[in-house]
C-alpha positions as CSV (number, residue, x, y, z in Angstrom):
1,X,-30.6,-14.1,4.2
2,X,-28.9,-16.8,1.8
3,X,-28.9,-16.3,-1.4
4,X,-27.1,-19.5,-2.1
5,X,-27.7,-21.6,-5.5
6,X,-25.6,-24.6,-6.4
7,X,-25.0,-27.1,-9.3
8,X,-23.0,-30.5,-9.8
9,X,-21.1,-29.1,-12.0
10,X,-19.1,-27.1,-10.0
11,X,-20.8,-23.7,-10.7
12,X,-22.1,-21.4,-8.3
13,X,-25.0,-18.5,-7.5
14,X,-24.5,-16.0,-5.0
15,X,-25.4,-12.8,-3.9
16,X,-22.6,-12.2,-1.4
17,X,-20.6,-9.2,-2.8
18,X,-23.6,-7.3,-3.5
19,X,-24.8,-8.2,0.1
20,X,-21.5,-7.0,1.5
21,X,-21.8,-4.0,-0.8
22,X,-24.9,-2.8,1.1
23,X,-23.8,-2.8,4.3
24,X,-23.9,0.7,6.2
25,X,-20.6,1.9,8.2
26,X,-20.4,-0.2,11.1
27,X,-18.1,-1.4,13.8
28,X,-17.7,-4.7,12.2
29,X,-15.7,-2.3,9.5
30,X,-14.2,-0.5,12.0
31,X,-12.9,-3.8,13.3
32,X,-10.8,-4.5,9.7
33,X,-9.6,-1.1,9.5
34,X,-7.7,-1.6,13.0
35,X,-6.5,-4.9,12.5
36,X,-5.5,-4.6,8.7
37,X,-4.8,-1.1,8.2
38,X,-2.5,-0.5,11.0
39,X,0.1,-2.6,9.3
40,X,1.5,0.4,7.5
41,X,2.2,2.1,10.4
42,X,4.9,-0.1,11.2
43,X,6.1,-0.1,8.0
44,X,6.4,4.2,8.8
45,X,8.3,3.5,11.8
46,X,10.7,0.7,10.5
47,X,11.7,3.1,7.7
48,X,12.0,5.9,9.2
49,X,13.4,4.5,12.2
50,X,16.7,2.6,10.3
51,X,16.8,6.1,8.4
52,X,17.1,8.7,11.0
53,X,19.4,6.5,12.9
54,X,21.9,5.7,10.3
55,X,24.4,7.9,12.0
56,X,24.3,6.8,15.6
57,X,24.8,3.1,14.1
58,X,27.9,3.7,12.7
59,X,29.5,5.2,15.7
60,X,32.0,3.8,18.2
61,X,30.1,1.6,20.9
62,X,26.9,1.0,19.3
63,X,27.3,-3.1,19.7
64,X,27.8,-2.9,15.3
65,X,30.9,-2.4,13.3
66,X,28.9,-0.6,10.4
67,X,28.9,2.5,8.7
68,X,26.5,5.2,8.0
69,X,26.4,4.3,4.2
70,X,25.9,1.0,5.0
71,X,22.6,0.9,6.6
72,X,21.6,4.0,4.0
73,X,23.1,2.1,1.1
74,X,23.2,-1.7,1.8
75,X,20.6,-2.4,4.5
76,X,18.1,0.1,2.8
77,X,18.6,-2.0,-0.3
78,X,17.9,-5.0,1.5
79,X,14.9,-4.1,3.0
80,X,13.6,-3.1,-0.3
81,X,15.1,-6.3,-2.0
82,X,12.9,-8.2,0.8
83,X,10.2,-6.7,0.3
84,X,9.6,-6.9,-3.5
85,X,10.6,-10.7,-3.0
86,X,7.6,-11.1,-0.2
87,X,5.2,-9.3,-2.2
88,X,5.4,-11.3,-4.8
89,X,5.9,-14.4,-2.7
90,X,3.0,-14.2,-0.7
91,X,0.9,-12.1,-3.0
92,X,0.5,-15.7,-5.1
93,X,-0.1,-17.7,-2.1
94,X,-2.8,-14.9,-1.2
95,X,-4.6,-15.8,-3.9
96,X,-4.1,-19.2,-3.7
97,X,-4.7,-19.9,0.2
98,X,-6.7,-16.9,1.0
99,X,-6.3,-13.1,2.9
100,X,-6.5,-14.5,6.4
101,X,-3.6,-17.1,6.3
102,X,-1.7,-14.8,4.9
103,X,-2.0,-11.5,6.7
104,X,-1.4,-13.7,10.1
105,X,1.7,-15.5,8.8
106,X,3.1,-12.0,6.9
107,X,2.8,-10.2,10.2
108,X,4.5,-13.1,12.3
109,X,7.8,-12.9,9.7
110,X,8.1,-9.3,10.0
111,X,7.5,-9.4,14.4
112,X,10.2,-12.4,14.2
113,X,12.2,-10.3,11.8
114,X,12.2,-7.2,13.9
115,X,12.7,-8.6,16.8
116,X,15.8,-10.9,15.5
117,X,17.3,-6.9,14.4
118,X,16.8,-5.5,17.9
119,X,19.5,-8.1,19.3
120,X,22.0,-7.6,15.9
121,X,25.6,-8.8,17.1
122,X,27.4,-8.4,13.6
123,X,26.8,-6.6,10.4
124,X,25.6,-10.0,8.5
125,X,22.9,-10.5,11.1
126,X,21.9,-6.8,11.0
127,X,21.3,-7.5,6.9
128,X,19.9,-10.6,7.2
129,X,17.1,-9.7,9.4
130,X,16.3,-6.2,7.5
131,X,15.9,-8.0,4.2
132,X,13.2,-11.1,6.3
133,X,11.7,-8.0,7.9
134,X,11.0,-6.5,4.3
135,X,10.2,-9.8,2.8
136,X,7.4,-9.2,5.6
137,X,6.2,-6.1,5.1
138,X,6.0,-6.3,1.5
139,X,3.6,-9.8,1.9
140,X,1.4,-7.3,4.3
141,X,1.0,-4.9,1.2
142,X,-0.6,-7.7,-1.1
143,X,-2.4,-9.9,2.0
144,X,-3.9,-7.3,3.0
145,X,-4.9,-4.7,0.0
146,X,-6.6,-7.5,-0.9
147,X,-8.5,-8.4,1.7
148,X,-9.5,-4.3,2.3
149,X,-10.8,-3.9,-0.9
150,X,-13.1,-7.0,-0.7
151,X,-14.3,-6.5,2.6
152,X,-15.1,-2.9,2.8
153,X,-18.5,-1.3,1.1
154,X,-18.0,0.0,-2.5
155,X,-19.8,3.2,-1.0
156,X,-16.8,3.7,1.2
157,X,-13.5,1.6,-0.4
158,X,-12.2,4.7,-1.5
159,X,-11.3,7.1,1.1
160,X,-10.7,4.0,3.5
161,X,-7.9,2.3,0.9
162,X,-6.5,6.0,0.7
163,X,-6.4,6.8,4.4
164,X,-5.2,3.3,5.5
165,X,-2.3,3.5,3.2
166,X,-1.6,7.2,4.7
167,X,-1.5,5.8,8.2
168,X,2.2,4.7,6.9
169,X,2.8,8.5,7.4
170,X,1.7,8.5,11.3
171,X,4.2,5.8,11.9
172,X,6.9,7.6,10.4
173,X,6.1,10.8,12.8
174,X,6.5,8.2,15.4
175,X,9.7,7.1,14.2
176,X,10.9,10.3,13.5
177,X,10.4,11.3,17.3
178,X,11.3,8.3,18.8
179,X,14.8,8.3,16.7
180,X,14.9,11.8,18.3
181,X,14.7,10.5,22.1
182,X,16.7,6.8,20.9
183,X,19.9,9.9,19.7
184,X,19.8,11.0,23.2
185,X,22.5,9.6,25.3
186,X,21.5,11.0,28.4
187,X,18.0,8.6,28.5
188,X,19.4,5.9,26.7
189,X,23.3,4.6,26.2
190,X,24.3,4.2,22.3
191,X,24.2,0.4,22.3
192,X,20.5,0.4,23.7
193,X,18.5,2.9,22.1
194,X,18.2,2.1,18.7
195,X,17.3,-1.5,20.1
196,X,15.0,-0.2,21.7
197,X,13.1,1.5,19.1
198,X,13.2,-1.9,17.2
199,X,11.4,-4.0,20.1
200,X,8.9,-1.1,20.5
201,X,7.7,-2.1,16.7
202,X,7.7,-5.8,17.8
203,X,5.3,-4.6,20.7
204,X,3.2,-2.5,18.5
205,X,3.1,-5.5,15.7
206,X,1.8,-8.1,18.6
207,X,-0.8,-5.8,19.6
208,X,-2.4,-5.8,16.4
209,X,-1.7,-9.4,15.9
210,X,-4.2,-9.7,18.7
211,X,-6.5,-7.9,17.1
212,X,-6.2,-9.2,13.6
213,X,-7.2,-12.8,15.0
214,X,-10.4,-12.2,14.8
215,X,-10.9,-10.2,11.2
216,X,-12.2,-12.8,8.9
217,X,-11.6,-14.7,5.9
218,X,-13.1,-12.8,2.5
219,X,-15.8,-14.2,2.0
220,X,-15.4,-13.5,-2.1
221,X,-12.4,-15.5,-2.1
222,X,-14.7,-18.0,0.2
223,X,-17.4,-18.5,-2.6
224,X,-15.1,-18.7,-5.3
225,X,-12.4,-21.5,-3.5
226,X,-14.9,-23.7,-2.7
227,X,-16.1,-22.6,0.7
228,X,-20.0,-20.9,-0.6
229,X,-21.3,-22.0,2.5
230,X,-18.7,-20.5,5.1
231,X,-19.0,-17.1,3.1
232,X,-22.6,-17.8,3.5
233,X,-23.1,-18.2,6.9
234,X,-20.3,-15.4,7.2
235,X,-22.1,-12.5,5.5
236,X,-25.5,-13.7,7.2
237,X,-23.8,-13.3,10.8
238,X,-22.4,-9.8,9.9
239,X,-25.7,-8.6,8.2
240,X,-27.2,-9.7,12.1
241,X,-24.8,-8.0,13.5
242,X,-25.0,-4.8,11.8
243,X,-29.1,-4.7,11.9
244,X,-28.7,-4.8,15.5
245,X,-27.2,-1.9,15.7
246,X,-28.4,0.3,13.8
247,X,-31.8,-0.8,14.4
248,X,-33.7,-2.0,11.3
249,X,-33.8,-4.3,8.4
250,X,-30.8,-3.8,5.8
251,X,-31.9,-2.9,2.3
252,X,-32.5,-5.6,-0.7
253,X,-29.4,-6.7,-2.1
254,X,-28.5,-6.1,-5.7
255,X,-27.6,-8.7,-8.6
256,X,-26.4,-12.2,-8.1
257,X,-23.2,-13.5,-9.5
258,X,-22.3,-17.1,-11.0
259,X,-19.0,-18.1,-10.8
260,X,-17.2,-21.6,-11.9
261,X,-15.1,-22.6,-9.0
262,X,-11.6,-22.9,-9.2
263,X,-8.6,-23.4,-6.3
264,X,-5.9,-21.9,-8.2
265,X,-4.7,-19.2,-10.9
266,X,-1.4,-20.4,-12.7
267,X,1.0,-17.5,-13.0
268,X,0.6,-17.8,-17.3
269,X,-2.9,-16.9,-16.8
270,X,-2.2,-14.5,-14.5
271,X,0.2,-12.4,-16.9
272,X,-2.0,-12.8,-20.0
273,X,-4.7,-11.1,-17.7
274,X,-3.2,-8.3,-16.5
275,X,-1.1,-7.8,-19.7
276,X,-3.6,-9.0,-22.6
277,X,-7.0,-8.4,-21.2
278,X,-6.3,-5.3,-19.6
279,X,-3.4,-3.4,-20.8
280,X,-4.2,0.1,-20.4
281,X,-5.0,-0.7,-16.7
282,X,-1.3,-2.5,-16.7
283,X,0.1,0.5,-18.1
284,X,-1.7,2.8,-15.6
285,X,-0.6,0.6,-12.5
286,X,2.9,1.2,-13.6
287,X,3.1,4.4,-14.4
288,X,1.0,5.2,-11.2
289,X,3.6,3.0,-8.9
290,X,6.9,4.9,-10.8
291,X,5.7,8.4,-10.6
292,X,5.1,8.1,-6.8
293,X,8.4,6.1,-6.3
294,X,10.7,8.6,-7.8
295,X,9.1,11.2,-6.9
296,X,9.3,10.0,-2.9
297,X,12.8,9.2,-3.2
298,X,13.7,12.6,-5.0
299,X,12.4,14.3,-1.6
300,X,12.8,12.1,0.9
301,X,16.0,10.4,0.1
302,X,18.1,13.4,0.3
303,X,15.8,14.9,2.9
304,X,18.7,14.9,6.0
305,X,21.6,15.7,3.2
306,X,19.5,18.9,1.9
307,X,18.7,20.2,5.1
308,X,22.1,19.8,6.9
309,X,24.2,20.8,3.1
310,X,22.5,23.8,2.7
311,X,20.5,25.0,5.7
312,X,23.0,24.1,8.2
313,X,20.4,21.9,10.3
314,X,22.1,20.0,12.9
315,X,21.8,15.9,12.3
316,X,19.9,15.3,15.6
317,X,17.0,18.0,14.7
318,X,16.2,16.2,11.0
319,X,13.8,14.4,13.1
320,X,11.8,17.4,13.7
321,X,11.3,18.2,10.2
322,X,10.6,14.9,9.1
323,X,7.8,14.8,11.6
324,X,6.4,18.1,10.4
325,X,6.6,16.5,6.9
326,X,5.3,13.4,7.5
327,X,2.0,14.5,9.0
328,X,1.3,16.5,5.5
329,X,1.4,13.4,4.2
330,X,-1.0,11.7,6.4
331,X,-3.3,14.8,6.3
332,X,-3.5,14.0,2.4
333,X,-5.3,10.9,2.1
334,X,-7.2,11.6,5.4
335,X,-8.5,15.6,3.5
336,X,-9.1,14.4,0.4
337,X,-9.6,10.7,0.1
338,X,-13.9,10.9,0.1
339,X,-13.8,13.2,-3.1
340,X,-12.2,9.7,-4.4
341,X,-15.8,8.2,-3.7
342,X,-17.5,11.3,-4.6
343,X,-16.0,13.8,-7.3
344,X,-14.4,9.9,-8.6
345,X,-11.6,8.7,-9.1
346,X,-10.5,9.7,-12.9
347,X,-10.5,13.7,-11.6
348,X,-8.6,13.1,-8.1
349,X,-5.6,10.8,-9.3
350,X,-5.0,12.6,-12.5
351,X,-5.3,15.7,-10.3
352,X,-3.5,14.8,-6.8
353,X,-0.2,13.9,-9.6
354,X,-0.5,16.5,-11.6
355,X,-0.6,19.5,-9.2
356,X,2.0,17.4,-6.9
357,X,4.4,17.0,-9.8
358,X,4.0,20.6,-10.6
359,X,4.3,22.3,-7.2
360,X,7.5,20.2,-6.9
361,X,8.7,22.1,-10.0
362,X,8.2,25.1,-8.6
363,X,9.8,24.4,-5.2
364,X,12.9,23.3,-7.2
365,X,12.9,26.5,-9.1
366,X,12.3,28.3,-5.7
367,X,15.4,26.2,-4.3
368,X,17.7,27.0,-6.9
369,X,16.8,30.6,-6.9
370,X,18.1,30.7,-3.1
371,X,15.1,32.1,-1.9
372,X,14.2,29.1,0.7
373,X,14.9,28.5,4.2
374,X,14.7,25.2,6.1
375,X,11.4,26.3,7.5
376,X,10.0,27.6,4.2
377,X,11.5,24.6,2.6
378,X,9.8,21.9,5.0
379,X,6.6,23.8,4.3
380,X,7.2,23.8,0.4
381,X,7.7,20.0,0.6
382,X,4.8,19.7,3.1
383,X,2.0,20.9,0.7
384,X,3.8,18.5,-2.4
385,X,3.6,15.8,0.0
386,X,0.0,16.6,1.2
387,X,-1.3,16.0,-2.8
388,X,1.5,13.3,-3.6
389,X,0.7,10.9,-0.5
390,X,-3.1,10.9,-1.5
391,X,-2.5,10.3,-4.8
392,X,0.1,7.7,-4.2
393,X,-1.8,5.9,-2.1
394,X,-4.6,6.2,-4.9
395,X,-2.0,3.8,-6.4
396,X,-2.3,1.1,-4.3
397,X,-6.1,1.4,-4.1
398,X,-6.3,1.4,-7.7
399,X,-4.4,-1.7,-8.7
400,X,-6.6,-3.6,-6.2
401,X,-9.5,-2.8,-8.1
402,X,-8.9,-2.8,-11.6
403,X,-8.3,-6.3,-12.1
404,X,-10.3,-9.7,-11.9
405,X,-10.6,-11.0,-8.0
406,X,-8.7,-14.2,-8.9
407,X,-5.8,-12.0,-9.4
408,X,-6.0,-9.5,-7.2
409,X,-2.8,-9.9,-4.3
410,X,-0.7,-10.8,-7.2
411,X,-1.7,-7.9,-9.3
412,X,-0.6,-5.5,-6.1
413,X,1.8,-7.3,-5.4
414,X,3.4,-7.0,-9.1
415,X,3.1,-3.3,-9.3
416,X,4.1,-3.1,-5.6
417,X,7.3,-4.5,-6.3
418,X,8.2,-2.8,-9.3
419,X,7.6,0.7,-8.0
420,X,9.1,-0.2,-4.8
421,X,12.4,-1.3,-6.8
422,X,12.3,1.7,-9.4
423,X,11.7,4.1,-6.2
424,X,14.5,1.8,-3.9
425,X,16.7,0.8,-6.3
426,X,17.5,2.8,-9.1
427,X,16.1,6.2,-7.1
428,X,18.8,5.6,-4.5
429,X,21.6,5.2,-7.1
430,X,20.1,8.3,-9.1
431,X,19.5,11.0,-6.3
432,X,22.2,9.9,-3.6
433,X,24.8,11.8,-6.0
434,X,22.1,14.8,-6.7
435,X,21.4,15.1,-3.2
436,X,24.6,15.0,-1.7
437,X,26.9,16.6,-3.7
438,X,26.7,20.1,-1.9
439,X,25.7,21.8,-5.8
440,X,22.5,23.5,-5.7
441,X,22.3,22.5,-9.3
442,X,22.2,18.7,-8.5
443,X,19.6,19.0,-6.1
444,X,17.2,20.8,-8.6
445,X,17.9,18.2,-11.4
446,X,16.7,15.0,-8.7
447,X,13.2,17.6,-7.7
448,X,12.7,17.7,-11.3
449,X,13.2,14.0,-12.1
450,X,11.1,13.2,-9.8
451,X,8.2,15.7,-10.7
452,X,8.6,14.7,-14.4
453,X,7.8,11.2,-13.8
454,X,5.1,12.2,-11.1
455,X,3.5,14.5,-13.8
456,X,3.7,11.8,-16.4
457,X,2.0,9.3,-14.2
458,X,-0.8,12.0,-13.8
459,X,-1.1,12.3,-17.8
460,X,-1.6,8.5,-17.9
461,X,-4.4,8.7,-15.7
462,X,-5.8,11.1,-17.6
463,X,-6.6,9.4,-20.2
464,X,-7.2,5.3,-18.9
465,X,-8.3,6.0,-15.3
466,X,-10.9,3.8,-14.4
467,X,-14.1,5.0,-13.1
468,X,-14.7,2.5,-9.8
469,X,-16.2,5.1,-7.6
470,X,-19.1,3.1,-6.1
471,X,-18.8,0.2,-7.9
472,X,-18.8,-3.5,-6.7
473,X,-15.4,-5.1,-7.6
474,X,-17.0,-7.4,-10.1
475,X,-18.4,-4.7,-12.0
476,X,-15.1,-3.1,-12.5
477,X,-13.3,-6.4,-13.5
478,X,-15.6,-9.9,-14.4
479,X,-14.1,-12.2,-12.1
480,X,-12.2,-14.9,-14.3
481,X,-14.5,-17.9,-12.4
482,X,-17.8,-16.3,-13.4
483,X,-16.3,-15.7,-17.3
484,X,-15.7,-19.3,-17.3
485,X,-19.2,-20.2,-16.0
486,X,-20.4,-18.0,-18.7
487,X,-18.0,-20.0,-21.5
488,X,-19.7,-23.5,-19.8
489,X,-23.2,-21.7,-20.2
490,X,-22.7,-21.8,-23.8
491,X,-21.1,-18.4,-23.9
492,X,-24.0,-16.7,-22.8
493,X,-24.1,-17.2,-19.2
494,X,-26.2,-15.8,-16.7
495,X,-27.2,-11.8,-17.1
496,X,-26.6,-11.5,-13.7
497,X,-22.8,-12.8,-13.9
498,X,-21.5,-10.2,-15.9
499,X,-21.5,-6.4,-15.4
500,X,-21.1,-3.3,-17.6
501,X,-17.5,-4.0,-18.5
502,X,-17.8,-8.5,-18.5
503,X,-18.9,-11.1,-20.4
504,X,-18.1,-14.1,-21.3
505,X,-14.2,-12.6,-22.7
506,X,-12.8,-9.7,-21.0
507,X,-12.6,-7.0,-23.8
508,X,-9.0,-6.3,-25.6
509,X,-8.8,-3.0,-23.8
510,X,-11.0,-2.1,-21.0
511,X,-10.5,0.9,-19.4
């Protein structure tokens, strides 16, 4: 089934992403969802993990001399300082060495990371090793976005990219229970069982290390680095695979692409794309990342405070809540992510922030009214979350779309890292105060910051959404190889290079 044409001059034909485009469901997919997806379920469970047992750290005999506000304040900090750092770090040698590389080396930092914390003998060690675990989970969000999006059927990328990125929420129902049995001194003593709980994520990471040997390279980073005849042989193996089973030939594919090869994207280029081709979409990646950070942190920042300050919840039963909390979340993405592919993506992220922003506006009016419990609370925050976590995760799904393939990793990785400072940095140092204070008042004002910015995100999307239900990648965003082919074809190029939206120039504002 090759659909491979070559010329001396370094250009390239290929039919690959429309051939991967065609594919039916199959367990080949199923095969990358497990080994790359699961990822953010141990980025659920570290979080929540370090969160819920803040307060068992800081006590007398746990092996640390470290207070509460410490691993809250400092090590929270850290983790999010480490993780900006890896996104960024390996999100430009994603691009540059490929997915595959990448996602193996990102998940070995965070295992070595994680399992360095478990045996913490000091407070510098403790920080140390949260910030390298960060620095490794924050790689895995740019790896491995990346490698989703291009491997995944345009027919299904959407609800898959959305209900991946949920899965953070499972993990952090695991971490919220097993925090619950680590508290318990009568199964384990104080100086084991938060260890404990760290090795468990080392065991769960080498599972899925094991698995994620054999997910392959992309082959659309293949074709364009040099290596058409690997993606080749690649594609033709998985369209074999996938005819076998479901028992006859796959369809025709669709258009061909030509592409000029290239190794590398300097980091100049990189900006003026995301920031002079495409501004709108730069504009809506931020705005997208900020709304769901702040709005997160306004919730779950102050989540233990609220519920212990004013509903007189006892510390070792936030864990139960959380867990409640944390499967709305999940149940989000999972509901609603196939009206992504279906009703399209425009409708459902405008919507999912809008209605989340406002709902959280009226549970803060309902809060300081006095007319909430902690049950009718946890359920107020529940349906938020349910819309929020969809449409945050429409976030992440988004920015790996919208922009040309050469930049891809680093384009998550960029908004990755500054939503997950806005939301870890400054939200910590704006609702810690709010939250905490023990005035009604306070707590309102952090719900509504966080709904404001949520809602503003929403009104952005109104208006420059883009519309990449069903699309192939390269129709959303030219691919900066095949616009230089193009300029080398005399600035015509091949028709079949260039979608709806490229050409030989990427227009001044494509939305």
């Amino acid at each position: 089934m090759s659909e491979l044409g070559q010329s001396v001059d370094g250009t390239v034909t290929t039919k690959v992403p429309a051939r991967l485009d065609r594919l039916p469901w199959s367990r080949w997919h199923w095969m990358i969802v497990i080994g790359l997806g699961t990822v953010w379920i141990l980025d659920g469970l570290e979080v929540t993990i370090v969160g819920n047992m803040a307060s068992r750290l800081s006590e007398e005999g746990s092996g640390l001399d470290i207070s509460s506000g410490q691993v809250t304040g400092l090590a929270a900090a850290l983790y999010v300082a480490g993780a900006c750092t890896g996104a960024l770090f390996f999100g430009w040698l994603t691009d540059r060495f490929g997915r595959k590389k990448l996602f193996l080396v990102t998940l070995a930092v965070y295992l070595a990371a994680t399992a360095m914390t478990a045996l913490s003998f000091s407070t510098w060690w403790f920080f140390l090793f949260r910030f390298l675990t960060g620095f490794g989970i924050g790689g895995e969000y740019a790896a491995i976005n990346s490698a989703i999006d291009e491997l995944i059927p345009s027919k299904y990328r959407g609800r898959v990219d959305l209900i991946i990125n949920g899965s953070y929420w499972l993990g952090a129902v695991g971490g919220a229970l097993l925090s619950v049995v680590a508290l318990n001194t009568d199964i384990l003593p104080i100086d084991i069982g938060w260890r404990v709980s760290f090795a468990l994520g080392v065991v769960l990471g080498l599972v899925i290390l094991v698995v994620r040997r054999h997910v392959p390279e992309s082959p659309r980073w293949m074709f364009i680095h040099g290596k058409e005849e690997e993606a080749e042989k690649l594609v033709g193996d998985v369209e074999r695979e996938v005819e076998r089973e479901i028992g006859r030939p796959l369809p025709e594919a669709g258009k061909a692409i030509t592409i000029k090869q290239r190794h590398s994207v300097g980091f100049v280029t990189i900006a003026k794309t995301l920031f002079r081709a495409y501004p709108q979409r730069a504009v809506l990646g931020l705005a997208l990342f900020i709304g769901q950070a702040f709005l997160y942190n306004a919730i779950t920042f102050g989540f233990g405070a609220i519920l212990v300050t004013f509903f007189d919840v006892g510390t070792g039963s936030t864990g139960y809540f959380f867990a409640v909390i944390a499967l709305g979340n999940f149940f989000g993405p999972l509901l609603l992510g196939r009206l992504f592919d279906t009703w399209g993506r425009r409708p459902m992220i405008a919507g999912t922030y809008l209605l989340s922003g406002a709902l959280l506006f009226v549970t803060a009016w309902m809060f300081g009214q006095g007319w909430l419990t902690a049950t009718t609370m946890t359920a107020c925050w529940c349906v938020v979350l349910f819309f929020a976590s969809a449409g945050a995760s429409s976030a992440y799904l988004t920015v790996s779309e919208i922009f040309p393939m050469e930049t891809r990793a680093m384009a998550i990785a960029f908004f990755y890292a500054v939503g997950t400072a806005a939301g870890g940095i400054s939200g910590p140092l704006i609702f810690s105060e709010l939250t905490e204070s023990g005035n009604p008042g306070d707590t309102v004002l952090a719900f509504c910051i966080g709904a404001a910015l949520m809602v503003a995100g929403g009104l952005v999307a109104v208006f420059f959404a883009v519309a990449a239900e069903g699309r192939s990648l390269e129709d959303i965003a030219t691919p900066l190889s095949a616009q230089a082919a193009a300029e080398q074809a005399g600035g015509g190029g091949s028709p079949a290079a260039r979608g709806p939206a490229s050409g030989p120039r990427p227009p001044a504002s494509p939305v």
